[in-house]
mmCIF file as Biopython writes it, N, C-alpha, C and O atoms, coordinates in Angstrom:
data_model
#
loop_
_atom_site.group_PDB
_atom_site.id
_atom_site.type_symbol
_atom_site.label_atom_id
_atom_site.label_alt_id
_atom_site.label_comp_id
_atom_site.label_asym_id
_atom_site.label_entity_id
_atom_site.label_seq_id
_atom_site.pdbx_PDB_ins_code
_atom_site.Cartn_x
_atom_site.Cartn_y
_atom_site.Cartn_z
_atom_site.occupancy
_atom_site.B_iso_or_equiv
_atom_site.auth_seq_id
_atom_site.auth_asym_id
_atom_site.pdbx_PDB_model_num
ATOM 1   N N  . UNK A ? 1  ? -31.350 -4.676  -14.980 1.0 0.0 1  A 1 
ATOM 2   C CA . UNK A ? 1  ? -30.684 -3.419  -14.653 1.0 0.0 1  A 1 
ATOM 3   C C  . UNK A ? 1  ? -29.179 -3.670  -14.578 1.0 0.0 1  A 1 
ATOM 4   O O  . UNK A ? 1  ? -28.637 -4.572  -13.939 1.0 0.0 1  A 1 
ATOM 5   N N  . UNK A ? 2  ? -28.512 -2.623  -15.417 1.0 0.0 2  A 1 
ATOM 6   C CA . UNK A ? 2  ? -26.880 -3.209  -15.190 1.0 0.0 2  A 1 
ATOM 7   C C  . UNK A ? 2  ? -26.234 -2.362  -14.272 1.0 0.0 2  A 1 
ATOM 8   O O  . UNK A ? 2  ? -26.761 -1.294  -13.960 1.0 0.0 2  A 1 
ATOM 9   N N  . UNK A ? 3  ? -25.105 -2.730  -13.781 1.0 0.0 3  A 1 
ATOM 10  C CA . UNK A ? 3  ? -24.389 -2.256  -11.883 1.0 0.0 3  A 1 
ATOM 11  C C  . UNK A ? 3  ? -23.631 -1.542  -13.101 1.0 0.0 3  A 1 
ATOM 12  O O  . UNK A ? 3  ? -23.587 -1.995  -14.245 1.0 0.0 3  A 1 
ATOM 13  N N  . UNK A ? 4  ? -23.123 -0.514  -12.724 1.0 0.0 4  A 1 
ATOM 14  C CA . UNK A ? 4  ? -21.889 0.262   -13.455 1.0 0.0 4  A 1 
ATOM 15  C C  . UNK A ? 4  ? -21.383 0.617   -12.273 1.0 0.0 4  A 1 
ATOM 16  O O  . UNK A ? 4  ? -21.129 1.814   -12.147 1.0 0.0 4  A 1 
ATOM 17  N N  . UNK A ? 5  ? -21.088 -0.349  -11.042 1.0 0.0 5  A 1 
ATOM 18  C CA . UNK A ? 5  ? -20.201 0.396   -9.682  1.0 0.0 5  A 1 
ATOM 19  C C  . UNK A ? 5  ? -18.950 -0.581  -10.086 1.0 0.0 5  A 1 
ATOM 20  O O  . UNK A ? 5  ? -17.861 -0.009  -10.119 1.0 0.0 5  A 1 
ATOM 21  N N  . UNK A ? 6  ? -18.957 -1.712  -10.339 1.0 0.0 6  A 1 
ATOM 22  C CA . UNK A ? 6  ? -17.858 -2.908  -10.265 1.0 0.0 6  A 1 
ATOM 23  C C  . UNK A ? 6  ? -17.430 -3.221  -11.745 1.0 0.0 6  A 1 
ATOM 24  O O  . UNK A ? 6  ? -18.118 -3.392  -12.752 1.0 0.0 6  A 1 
ATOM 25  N N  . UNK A ? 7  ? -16.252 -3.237  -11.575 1.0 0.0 7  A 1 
ATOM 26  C CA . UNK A ? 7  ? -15.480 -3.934  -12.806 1.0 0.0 7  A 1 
ATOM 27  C C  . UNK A ? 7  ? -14.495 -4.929  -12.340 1.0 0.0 7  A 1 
ATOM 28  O O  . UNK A ? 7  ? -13.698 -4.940  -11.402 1.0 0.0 7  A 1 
ATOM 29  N N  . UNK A ? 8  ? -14.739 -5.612  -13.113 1.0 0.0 8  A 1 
ATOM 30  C CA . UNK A ? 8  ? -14.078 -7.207  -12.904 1.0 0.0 8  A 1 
ATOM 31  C C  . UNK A ? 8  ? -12.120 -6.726  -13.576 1.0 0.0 8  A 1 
ATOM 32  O O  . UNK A ? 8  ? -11.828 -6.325  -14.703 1.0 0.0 8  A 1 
ATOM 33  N N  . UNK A ? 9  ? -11.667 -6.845  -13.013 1.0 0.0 9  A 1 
ATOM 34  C CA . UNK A ? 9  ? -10.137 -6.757  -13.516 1.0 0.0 9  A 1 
ATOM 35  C C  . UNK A ? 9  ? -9.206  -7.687  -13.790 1.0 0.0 9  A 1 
ATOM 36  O O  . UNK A ? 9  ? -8.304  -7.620  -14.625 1.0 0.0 9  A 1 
ATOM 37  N N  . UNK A ? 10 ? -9.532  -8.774  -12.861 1.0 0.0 10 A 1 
ATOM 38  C CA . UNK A ? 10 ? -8.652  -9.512  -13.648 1.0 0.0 10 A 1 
ATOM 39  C C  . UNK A ? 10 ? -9.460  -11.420 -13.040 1.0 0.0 10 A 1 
ATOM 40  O O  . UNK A ? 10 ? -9.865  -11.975 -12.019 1.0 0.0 10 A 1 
ATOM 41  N N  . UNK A ? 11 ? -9.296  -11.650 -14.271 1.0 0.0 11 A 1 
ATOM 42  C CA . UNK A ? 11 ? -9.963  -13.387 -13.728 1.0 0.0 11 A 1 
ATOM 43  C C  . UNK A ? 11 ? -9.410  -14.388 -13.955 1.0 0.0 11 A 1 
ATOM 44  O O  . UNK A ? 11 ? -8.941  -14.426 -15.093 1.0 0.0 11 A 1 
ATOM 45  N N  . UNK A ? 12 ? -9.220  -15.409 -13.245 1.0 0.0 12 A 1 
ATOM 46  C CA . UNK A ? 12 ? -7.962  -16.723 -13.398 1.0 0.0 12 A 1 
ATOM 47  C C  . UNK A ? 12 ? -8.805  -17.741 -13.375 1.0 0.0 12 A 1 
ATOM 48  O O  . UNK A ? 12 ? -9.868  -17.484 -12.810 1.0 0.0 12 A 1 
ATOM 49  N N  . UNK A ? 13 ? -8.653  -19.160 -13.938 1.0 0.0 13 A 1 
ATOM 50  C CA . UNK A ? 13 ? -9.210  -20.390 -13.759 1.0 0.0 13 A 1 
ATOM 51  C C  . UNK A ? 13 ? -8.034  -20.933 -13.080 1.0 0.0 13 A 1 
ATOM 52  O O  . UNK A ? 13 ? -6.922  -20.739 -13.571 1.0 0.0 13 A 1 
ATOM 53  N N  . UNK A ? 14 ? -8.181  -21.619 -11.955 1.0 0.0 14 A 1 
ATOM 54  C CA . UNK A ? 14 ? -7.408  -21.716 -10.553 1.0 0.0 14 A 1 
ATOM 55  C C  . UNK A ? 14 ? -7.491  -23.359 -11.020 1.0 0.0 14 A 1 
ATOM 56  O O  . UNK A ? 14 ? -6.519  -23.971 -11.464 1.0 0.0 14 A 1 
ATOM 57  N N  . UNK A ? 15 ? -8.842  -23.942 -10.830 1.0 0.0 15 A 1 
ATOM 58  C CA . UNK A ? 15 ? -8.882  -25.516 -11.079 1.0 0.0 15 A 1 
ATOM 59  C C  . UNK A ? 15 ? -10.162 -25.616 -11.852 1.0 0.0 15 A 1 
ATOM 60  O O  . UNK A ? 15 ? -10.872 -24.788 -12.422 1.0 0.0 15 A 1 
ATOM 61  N N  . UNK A ? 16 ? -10.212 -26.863 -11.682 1.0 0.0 16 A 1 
ATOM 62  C CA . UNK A ? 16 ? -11.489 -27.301 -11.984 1.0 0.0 16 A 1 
ATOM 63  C C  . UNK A ? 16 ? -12.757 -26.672 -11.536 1.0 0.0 16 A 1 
ATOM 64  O O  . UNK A ? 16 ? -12.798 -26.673 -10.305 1.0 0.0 16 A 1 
ATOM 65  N N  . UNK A ? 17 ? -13.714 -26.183 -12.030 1.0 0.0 17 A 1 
ATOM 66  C CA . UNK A ? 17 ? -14.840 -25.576 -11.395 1.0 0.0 17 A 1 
ATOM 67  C C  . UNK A ? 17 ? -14.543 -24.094 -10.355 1.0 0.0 17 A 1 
ATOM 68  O O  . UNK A ? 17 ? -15.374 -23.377 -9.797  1.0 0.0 17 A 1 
ATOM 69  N N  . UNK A ? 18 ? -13.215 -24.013 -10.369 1.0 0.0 18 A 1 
ATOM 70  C CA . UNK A ? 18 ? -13.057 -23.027 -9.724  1.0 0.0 18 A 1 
ATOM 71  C C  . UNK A ? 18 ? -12.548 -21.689 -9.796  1.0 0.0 18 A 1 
ATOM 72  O O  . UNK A ? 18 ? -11.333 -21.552 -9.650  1.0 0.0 18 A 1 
ATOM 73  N N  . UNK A ? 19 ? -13.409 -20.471 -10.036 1.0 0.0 19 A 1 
ATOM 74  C CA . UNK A ? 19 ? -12.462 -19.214 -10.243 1.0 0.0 19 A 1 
ATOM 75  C C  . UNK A ? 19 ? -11.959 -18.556 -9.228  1.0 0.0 19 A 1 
ATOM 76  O O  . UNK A ? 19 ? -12.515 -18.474 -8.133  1.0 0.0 19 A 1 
ATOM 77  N N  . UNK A ? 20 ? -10.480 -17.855 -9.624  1.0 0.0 20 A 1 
ATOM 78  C CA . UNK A ? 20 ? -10.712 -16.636 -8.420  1.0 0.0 20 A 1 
ATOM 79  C C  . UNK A ? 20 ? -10.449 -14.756 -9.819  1.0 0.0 20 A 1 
ATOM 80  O O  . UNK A ? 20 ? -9.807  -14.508 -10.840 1.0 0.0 20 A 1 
ATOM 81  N N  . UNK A ? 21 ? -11.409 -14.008 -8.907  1.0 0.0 21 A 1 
ATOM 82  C CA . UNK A ? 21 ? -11.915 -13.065 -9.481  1.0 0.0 21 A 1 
ATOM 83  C C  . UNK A ? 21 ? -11.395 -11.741 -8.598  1.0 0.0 21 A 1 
ATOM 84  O O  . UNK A ? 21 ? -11.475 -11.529 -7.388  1.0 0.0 21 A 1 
ATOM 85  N N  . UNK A ? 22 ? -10.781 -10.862 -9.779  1.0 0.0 22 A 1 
ATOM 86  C CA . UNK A ? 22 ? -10.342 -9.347  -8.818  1.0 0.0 22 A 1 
ATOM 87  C C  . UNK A ? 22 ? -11.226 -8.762  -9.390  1.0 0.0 22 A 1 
ATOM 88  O O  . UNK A ? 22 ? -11.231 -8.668  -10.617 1.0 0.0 22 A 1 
ATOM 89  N N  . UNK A ? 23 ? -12.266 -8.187  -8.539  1.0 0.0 23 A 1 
ATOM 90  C CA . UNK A ? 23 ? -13.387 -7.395  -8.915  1.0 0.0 23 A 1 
ATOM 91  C C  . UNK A ? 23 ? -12.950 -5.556  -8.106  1.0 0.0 23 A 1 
ATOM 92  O O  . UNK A ? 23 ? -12.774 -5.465  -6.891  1.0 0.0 23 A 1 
ATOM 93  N N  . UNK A ? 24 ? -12.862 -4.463  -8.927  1.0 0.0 24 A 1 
ATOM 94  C CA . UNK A ? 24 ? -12.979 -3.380  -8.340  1.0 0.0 24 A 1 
ATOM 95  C C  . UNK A ? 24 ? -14.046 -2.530  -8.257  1.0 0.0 24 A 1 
ATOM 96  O O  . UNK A ? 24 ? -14.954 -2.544  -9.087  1.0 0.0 24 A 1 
ATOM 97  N N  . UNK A ? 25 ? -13.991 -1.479  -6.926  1.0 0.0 25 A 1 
ATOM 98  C CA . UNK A ? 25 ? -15.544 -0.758  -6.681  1.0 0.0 25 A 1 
ATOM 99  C C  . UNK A ? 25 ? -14.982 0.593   -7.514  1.0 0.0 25 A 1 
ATOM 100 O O  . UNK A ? 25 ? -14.155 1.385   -7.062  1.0 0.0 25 A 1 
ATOM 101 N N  . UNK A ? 26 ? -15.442 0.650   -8.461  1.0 0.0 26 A 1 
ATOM 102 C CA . UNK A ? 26 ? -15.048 2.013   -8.739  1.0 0.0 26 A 1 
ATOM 103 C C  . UNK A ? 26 ? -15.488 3.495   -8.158  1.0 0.0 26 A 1 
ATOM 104 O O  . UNK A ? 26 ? -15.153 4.653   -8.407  1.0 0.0 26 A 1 
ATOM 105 N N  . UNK A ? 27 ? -16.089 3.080   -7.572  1.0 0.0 27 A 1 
ATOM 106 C CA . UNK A ? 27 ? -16.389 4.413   -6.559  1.0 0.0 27 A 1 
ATOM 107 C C  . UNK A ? 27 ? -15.312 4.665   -5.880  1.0 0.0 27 A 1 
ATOM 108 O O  . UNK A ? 27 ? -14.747 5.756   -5.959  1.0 0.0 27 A 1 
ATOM 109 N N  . UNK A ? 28 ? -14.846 3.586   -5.046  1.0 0.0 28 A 1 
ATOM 110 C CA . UNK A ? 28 ? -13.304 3.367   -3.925  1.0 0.0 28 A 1 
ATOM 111 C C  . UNK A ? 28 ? -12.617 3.322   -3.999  1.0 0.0 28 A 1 
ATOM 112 O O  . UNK A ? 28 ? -11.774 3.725   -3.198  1.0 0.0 28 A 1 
ATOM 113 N N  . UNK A ? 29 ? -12.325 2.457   -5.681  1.0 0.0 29 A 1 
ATOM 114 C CA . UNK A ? 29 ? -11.089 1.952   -5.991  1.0 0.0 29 A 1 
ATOM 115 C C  . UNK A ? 29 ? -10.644 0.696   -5.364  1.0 0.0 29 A 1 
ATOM 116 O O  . UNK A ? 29 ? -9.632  0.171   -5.828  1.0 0.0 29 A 1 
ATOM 117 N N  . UNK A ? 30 ? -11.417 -0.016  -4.106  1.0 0.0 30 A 1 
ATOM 118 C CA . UNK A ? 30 ? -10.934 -0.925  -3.268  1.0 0.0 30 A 1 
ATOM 119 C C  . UNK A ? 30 ? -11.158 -2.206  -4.259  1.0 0.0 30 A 1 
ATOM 120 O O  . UNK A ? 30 ? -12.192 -2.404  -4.897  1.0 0.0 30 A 1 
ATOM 121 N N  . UNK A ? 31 ? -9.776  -3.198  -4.270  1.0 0.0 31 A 1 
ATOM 122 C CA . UNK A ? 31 ? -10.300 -4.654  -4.751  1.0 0.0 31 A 1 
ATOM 123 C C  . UNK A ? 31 ? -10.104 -5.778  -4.072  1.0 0.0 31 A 1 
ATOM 124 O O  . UNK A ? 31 ? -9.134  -6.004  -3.348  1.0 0.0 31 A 1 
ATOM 125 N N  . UNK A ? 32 ? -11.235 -6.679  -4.342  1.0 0.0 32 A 1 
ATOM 126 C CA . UNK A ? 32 ? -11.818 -7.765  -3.884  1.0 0.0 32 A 1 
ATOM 127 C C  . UNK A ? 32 ? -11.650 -8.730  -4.433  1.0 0.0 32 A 1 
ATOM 128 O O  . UNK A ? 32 ? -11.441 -8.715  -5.646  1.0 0.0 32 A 1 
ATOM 129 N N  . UNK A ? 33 ? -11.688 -9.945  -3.681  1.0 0.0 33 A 1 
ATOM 130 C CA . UNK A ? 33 ? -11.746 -11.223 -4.636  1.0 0.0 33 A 1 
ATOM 131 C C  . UNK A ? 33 ? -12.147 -12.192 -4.383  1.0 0.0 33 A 1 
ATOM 132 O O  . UNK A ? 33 ? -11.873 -12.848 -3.378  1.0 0.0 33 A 1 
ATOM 133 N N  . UNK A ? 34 ? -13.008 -12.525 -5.398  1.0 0.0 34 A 1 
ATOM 134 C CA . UNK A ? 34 ? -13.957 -13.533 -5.138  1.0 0.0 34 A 1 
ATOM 135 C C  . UNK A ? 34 ? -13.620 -14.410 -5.773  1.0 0.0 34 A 1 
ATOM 136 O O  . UNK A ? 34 ? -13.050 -14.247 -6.852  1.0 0.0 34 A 1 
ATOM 137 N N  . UNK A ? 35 ? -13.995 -16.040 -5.057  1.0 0.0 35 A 1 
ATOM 138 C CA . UNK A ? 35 ? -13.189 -16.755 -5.313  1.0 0.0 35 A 1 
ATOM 139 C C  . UNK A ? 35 ? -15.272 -17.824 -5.228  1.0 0.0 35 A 1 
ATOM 140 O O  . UNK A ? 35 ? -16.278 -17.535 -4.581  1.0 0.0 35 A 1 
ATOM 141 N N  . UNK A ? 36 ? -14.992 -18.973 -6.211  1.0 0.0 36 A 1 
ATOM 142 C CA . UNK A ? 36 ? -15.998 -19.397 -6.819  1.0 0.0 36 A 1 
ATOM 143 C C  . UNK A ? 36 ? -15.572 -20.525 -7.105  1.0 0.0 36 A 1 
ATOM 144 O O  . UNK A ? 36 ? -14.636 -20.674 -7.891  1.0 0.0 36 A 1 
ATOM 145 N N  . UNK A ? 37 ? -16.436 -21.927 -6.273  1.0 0.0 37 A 1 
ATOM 146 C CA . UNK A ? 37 ? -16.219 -23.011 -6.762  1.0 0.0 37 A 1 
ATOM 147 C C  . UNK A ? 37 ? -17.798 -23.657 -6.586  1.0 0.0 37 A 1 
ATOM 148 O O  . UNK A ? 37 ? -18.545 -23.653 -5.607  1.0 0.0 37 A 1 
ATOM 149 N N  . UNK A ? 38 ? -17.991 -24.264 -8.088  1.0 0.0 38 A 1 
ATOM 150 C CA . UNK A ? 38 ? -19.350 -24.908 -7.913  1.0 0.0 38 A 1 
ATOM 151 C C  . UNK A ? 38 ? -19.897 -24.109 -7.791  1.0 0.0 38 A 1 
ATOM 152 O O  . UNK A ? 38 ? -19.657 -22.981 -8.224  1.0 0.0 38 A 1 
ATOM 153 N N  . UNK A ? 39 ? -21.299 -24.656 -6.811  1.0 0.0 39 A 1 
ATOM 154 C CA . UNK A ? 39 ? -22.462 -23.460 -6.149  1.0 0.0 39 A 1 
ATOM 155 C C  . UNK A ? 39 ? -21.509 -22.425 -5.033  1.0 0.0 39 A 1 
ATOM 156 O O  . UNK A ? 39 ? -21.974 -21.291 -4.923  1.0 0.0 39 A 1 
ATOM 157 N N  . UNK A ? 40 ? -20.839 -22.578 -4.601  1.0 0.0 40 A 1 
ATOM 158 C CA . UNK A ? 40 ? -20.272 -21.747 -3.334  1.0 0.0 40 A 1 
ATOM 159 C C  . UNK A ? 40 ? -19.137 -21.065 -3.779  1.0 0.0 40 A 1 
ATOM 160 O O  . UNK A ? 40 ? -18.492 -21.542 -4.713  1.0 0.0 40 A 1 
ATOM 161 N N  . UNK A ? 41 ? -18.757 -19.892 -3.182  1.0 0.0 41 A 1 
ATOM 162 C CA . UNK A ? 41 ? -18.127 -18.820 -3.184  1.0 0.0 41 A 1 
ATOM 163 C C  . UNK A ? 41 ? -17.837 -17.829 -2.083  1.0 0.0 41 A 1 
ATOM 164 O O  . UNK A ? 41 ? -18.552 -17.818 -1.081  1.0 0.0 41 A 1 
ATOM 165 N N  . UNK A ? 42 ? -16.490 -16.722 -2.264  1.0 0.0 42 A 1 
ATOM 166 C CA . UNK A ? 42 ? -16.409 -16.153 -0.823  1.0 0.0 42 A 1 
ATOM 167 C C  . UNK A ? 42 ? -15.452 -15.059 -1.570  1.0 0.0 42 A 1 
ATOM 168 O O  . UNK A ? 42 ? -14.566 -15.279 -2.396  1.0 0.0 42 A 1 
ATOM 169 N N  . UNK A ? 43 ? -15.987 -13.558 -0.922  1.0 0.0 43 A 1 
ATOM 170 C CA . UNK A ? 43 ? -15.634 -12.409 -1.300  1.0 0.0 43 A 1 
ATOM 171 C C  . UNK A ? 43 ? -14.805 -12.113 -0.175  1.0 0.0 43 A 1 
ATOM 172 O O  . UNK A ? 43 ? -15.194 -12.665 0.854   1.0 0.0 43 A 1 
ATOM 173 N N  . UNK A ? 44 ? -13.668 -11.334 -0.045  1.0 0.0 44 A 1 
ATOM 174 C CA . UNK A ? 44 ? -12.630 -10.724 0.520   1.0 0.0 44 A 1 
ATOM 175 C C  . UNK A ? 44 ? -12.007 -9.498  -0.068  1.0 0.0 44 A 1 
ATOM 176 O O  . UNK A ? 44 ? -11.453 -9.471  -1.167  1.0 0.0 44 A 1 
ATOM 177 N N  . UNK A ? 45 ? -12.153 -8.397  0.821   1.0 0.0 45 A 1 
ATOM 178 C CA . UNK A ? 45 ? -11.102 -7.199  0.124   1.0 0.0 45 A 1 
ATOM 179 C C  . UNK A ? 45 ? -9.702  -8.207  0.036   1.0 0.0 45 A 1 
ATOM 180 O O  . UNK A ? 45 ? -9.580  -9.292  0.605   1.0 0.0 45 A 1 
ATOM 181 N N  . UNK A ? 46 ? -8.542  -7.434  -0.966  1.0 0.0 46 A 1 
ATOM 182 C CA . UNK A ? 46 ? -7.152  -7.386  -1.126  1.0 0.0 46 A 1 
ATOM 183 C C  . UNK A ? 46 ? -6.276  -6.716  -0.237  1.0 0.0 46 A 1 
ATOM 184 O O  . UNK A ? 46 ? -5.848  -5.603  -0.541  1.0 0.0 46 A 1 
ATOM 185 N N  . UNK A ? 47 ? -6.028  -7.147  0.597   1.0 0.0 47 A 1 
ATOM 186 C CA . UNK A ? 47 ? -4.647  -6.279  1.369   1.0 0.0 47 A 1 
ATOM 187 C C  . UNK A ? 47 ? -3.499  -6.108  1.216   1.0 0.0 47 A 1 
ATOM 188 O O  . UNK A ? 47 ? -2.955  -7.012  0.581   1.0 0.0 47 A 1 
ATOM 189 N N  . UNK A ? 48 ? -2.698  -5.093  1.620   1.0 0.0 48 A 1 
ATOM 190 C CA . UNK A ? 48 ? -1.318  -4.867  1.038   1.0 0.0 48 A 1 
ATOM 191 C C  . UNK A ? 48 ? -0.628  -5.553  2.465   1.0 0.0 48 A 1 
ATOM 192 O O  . UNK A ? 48 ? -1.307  -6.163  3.291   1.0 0.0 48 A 1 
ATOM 193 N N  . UNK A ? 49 ? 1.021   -5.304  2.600   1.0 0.0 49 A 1 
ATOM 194 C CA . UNK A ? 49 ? 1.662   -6.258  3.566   1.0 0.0 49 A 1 
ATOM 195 C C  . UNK A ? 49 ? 1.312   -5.323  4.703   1.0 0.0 49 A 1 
ATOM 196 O O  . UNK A ? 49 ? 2.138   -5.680  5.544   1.0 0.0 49 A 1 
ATOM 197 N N  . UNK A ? 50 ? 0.668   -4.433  5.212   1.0 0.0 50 A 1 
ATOM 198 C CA . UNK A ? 50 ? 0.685   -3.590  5.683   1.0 0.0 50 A 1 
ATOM 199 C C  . UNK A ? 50 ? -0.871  -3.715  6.744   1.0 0.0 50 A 1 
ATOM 200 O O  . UNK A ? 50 ? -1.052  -3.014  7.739   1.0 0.0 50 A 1 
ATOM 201 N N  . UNK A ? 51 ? -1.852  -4.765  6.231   1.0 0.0 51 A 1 
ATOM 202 C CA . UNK A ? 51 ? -3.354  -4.761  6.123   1.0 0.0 51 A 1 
ATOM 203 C C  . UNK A ? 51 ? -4.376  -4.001  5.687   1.0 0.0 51 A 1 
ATOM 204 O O  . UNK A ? 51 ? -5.540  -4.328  5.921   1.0 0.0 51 A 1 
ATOM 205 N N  . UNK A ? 52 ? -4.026  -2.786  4.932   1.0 0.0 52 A 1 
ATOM 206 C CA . UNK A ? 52 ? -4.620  -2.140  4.413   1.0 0.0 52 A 1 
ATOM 207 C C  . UNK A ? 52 ? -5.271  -2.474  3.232   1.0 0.0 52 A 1 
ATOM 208 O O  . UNK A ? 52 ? -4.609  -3.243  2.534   1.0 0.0 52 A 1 
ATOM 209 N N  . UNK A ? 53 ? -6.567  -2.084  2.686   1.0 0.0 53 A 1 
ATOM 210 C CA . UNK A ? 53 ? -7.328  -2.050  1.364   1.0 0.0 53 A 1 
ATOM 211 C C  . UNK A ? 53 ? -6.422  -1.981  -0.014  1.0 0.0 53 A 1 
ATOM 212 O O  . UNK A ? 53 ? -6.522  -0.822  -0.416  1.0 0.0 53 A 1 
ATOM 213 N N  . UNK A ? 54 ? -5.689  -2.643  -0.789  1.0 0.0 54 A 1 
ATOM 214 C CA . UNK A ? 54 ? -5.584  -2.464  -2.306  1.0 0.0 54 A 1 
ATOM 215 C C  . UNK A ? 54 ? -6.513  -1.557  -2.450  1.0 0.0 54 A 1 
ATOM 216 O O  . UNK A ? 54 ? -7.647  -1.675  -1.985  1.0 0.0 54 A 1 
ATOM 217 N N  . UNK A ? 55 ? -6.106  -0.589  -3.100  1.0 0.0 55 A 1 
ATOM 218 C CA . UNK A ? 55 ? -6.758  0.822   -3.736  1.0 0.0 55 A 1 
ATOM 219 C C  . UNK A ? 55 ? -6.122  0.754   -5.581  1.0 0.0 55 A 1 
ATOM 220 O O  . UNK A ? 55 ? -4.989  0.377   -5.879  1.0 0.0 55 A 1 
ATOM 221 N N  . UNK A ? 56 ? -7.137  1.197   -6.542  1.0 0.0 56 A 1 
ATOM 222 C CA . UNK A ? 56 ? -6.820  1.238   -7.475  1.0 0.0 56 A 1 
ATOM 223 C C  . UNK A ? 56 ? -6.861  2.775   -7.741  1.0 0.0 56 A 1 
ATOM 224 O O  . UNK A ? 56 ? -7.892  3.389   -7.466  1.0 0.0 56 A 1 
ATOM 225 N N  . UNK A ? 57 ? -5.979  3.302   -8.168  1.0 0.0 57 A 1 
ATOM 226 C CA . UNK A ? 57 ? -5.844  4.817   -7.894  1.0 0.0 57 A 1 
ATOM 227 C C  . UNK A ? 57 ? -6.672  5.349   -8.922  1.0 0.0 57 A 1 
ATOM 228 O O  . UNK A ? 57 ? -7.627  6.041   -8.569  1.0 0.0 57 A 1 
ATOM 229 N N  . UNK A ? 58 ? -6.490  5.164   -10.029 1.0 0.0 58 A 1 
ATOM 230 C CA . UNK A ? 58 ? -6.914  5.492   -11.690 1.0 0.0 58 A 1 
ATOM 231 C C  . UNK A ? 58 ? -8.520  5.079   -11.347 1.0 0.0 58 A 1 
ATOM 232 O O  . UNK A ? 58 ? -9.094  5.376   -12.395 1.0 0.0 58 A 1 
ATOM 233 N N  . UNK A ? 59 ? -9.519  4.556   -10.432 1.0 0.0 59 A 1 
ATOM 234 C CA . UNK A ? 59 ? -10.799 4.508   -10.320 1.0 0.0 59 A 1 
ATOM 235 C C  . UNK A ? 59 ? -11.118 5.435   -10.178 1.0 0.0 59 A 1 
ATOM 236 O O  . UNK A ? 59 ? -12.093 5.799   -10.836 1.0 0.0 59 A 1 
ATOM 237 N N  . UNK A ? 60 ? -10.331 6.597   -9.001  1.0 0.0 60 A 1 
ATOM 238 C CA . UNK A ? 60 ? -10.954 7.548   -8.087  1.0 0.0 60 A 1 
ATOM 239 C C  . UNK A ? 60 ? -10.814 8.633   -8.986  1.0 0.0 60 A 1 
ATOM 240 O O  . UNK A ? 60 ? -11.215 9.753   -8.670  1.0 0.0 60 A 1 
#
């Protein structure tokens, strides 16, 4: 079954074995980033200087 809620926006190879990933909810617009090394990994919203949610406006 494929998710059509998330789109991946932008993806970096950081190091060795390791990505970090801006994934957006397009329902929210809110982005996240998941960050992936090896077997282990760890998701976090994006905050602005402010602590608020990164919002992608053009989702909503």
């Amino acid at each position: 079954m494929e998710n059509d809620r998330f789109d991946i926006k932008e993806k970096e190879g950081v190091s060795f074995m390791t990505d970090a990933i801006v994934i957006v909810d397009k329902e929210t617009g809110v982005n996240y980033l998941y960050v992936c090394r090896g077997y282990g990994g760890g998701l976090t919203p994006l905050l602005d200087a402010e602590g608020k949610p990164i919002v992608t406006k053009w989702y909503r």
